[in-house]
C-alpha positions as CSV (number, residue, x, y, z in Angstrom):
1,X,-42.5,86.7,-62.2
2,X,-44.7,89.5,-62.6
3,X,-46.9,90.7,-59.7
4,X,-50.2,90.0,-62.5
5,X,-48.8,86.8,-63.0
6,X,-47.9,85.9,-59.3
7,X,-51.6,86.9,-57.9
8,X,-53.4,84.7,-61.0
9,X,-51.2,81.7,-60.1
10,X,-52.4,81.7,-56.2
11,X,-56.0,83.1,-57.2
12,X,-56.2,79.6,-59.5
13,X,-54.5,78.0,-56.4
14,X,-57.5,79.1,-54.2
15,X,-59.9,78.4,-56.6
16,X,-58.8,75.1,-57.0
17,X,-58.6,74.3,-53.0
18,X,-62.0,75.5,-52.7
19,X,-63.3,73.2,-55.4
20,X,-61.6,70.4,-53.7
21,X,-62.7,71.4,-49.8
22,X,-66.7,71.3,-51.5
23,X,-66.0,68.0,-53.1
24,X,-64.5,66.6,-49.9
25,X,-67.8,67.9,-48.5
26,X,-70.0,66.6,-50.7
27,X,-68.6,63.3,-50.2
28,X,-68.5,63.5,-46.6
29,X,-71.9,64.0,-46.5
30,X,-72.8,61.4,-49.0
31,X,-70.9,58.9,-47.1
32,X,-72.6,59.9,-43.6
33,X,-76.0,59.1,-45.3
34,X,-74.8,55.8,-46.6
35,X,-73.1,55.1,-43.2
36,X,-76.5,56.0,-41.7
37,X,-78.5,53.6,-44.3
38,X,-76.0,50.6,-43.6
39,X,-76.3,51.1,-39.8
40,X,-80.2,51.1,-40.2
41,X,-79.9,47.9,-42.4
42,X,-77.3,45.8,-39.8
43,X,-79.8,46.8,-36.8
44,X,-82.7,45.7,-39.0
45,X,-80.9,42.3,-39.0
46,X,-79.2,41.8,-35.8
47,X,-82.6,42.9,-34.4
48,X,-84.4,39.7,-35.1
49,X,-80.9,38.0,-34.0
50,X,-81.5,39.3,-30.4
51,X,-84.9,37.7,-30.4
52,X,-84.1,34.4,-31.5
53,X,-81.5,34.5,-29.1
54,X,-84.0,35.6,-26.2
55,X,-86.2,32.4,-27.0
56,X,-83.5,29.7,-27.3
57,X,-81.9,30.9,-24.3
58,X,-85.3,30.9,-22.6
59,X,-86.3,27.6,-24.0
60,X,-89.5,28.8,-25.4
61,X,-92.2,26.2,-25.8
62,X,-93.3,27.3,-29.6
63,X,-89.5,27.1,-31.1
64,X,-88.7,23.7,-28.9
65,X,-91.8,22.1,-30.7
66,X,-90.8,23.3,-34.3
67,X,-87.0,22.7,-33.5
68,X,-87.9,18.9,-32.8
69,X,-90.6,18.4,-35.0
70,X,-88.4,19.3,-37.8
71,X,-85.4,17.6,-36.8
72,X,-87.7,14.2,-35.9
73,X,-89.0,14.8,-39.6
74,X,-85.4,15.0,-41.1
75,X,-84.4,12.5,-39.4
76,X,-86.6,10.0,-39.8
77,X,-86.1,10.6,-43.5
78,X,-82.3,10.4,-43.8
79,X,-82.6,7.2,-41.8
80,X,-84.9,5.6,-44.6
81,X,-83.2,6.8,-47.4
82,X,-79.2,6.1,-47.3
83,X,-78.7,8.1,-50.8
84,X,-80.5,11.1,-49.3
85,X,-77.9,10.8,-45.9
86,X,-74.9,10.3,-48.3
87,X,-75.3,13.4,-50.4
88,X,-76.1,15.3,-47.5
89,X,-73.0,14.4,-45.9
90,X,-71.0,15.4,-49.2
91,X,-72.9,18.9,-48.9
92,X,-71.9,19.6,-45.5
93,X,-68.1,18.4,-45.8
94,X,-67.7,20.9,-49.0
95,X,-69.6,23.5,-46.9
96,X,-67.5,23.2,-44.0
97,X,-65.7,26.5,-42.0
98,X,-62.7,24.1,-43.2
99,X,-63.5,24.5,-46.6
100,X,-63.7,27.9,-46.5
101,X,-60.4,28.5,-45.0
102,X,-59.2,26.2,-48.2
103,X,-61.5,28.6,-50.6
104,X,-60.6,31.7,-49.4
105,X,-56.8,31.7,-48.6
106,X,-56.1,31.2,-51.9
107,X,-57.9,34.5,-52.6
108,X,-56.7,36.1,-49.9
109,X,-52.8,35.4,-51.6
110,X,-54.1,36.4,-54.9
111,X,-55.5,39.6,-53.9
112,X,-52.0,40.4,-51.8
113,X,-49.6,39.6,-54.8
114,X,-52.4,41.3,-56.8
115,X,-51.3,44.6,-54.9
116,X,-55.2,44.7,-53.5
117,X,-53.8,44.8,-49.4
118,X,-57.6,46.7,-48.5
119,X,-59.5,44.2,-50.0
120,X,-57.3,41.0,-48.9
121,X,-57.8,42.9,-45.5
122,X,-61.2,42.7,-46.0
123,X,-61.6,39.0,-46.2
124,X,-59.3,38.1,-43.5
125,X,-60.9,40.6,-41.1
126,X,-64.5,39.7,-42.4
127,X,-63.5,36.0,-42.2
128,X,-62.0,35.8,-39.1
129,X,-63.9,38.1,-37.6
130,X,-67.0,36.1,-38.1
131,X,-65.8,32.9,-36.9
132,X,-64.2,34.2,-33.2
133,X,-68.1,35.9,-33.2
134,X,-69.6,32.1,-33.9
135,X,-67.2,30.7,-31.1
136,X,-67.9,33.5,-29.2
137,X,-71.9,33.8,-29.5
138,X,-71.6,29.0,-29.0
139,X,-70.0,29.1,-26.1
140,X,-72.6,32.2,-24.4
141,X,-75.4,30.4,-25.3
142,X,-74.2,27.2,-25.0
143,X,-76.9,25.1,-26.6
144,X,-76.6,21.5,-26.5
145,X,-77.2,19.8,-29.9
146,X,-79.8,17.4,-30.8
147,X,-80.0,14.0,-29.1
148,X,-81.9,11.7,-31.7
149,X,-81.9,7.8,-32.0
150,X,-79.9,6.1,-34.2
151,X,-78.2,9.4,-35.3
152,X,-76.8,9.3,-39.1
153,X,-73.9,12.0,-38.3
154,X,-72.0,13.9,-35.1
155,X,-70.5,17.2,-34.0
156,X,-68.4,18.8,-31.6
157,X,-68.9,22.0,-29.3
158,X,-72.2,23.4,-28.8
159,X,-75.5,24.1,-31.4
160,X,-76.4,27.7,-31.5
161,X,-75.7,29.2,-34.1
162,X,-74.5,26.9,-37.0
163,X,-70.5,27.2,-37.8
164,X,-71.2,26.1,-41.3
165,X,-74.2,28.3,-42.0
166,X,-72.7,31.2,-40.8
167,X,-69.3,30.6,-43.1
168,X,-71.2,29.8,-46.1
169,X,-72.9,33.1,-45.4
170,X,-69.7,35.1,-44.9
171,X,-67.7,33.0,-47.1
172,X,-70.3,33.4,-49.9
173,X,-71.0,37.1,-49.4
174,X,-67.3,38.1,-49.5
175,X,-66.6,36.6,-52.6
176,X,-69.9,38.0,-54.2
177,X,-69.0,41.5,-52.9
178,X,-65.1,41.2,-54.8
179,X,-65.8,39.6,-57.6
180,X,-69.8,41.3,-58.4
181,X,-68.3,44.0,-59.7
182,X,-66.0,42.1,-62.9
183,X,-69.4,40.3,-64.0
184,X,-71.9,41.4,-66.6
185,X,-74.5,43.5,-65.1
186,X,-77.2,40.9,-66.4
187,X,-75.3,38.1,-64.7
188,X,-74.9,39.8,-61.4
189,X,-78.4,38.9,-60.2
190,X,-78.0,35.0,-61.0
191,X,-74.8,34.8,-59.2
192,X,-75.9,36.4,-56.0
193,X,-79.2,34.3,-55.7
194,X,-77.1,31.3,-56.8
195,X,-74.8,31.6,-54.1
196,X,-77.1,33.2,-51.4
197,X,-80.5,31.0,-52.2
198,X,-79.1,28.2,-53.6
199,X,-75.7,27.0,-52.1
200,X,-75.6,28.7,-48.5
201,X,-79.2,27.7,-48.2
202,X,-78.2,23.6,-49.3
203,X,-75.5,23.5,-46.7
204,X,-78.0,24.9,-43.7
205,X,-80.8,22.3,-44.8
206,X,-77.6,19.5,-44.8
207,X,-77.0,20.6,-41.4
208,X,-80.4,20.1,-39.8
209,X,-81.1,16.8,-42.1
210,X,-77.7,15.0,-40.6
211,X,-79.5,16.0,-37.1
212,X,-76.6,18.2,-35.7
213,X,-78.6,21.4,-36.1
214,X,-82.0,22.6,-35.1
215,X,-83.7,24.9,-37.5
216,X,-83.1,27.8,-35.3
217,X,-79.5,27.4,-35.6
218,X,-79.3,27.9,-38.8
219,X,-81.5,30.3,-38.8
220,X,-79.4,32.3,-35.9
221,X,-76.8,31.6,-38.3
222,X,-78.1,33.3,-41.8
223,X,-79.0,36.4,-39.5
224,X,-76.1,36.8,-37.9
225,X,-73.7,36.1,-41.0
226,X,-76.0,38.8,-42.8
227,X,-75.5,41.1,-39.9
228,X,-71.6,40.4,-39.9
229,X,-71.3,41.0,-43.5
230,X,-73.0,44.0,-43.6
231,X,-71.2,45.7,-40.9
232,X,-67.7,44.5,-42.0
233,X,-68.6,45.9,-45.7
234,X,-69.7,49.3,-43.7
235,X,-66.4,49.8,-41.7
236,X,-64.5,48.7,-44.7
237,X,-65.8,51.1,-46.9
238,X,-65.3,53.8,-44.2
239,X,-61.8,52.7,-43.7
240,X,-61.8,53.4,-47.8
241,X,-62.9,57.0,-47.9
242,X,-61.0,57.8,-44.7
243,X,-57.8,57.2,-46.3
244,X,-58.8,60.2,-48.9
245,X,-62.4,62.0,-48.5
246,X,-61.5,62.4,-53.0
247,X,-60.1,58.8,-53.1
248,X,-60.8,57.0,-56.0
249,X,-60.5,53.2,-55.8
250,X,-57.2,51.9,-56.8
251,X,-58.9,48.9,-58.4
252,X,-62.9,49.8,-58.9
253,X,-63.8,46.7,-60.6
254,X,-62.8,44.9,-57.7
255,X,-63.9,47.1,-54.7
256,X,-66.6,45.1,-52.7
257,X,-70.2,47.1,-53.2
258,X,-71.3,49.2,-51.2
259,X,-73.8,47.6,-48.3
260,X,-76.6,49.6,-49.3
């Protein structure tokens, strides 16, 4: 090989390492604004988290008084009307952190035989993640449940925040984030307010109306399951680009979007 020849070859080597050091840059840089954004957005959230927290744990007078007025409402209601109780009950059962284990393992297989291991990662982390953090926030605040006459349903453990609020909200959100992507853009929109507004927001009014919630503990548990979600979907995506600053997604339409 020719001297000429020799110098072009590594000349087009260099030129061809710069271009990919300043695309590594420009991504990097990208990503620390996103990573930034999504940090911004999960203290946004948890923010109002810490002060619902403060005024259960406090016992303020303003949330005890709407706490039991609405659950003395509800109740009185799903006493009088059977039908009302009965499809409430049916709500909660399908709603259940049981039911989501039975929803999402299946995925969770599919996406591992699917040769998807970051994103069947993500659920499990995101999943179980979120329900040691329920335990884990239950037993610190340790919240009795609410002690009504005649009650139409029970529950276990402690009140604050809801266990089945909180995994609709996680449970809901993952499989929006994976499967988003494979819909029709003019779909998207209904499918994320279907399962955000609609389903997750059934199963926290099921909980209050069968008494074994206040409204603050579902509450608690929307904000923190938004929190959750939005910080798993951070570090994931993090974990994504860390793995290659150039990396394209092995499987795009499938990639959960990004948290901004």
């Amino acid at each position: 090989m020719s001297p000429g020849v020799y110098h072009n070859l590594l000349q087009g080597f260099v030129m061809a390492e710069n271009a990919v050091n300043e695309r590594r840059e420009r991504a990097a840089r990208r990503f620390g604004v996103h990573a930034v954004l999504a940090f911004v957005a999960v203290l946004l959230v948890a923010l109002p988290f810490a002060g619902l927290v403060f005024l259960v744990v406090s016992k303020s007078a303003a949330l005890t008084r709407v706490d039991h007025d609405t659950a003395d409402s509800l109740h009185t209601f799903a006493v009088d009307h059977p039908a009302f109780t009965a499809t409430m009950r049916t709500i909660s059962a399908i709603g259940s952190p049981l039911g989501w284990w039975i929803v999402l393992t299946p995925v969770f297989i599919w996406l591992l035989l699917s040769r998807r291991p970051r994103l069947a990662a993500f659920l499990a982390i995101t999943a179980i993640g979120s329900s040691l953090l329920n335990t884990l926030i239950k037993w610190a605040v340790n919240r009795a449940r609410p002690h009504l006459a005649d009650p139409v349903a029970a529950a276990a453990g402690t009140s604050f925040p809801s266990g089945h609020t909180q995994a609709a909200t996680v449970g809901f959100g993952i499989l929006v984030l994976i499967f988003v992507p494979v819909i029709s853009r003019p779909v998207r929109v209904w499918v994320i307010a279907a399962a955000a507004g609609l389903a997750v927001a059934l199963i926290a009014f099921s909980r209050v109306a069968l008494g074994v919630h206040y409204l603050s503990d579902v509450a608690g548990a929307l904000v923190i399951g938004t929190a959750w979600l939005l910080a798993m979907t951070t570090a994931f995506s993090a974990w994504r680009r860390d793995l290659n600053r150039l990396s394209v997604p092995q499987d795009p339409e499938l990639e959960p979007a990004n948290p901004e």
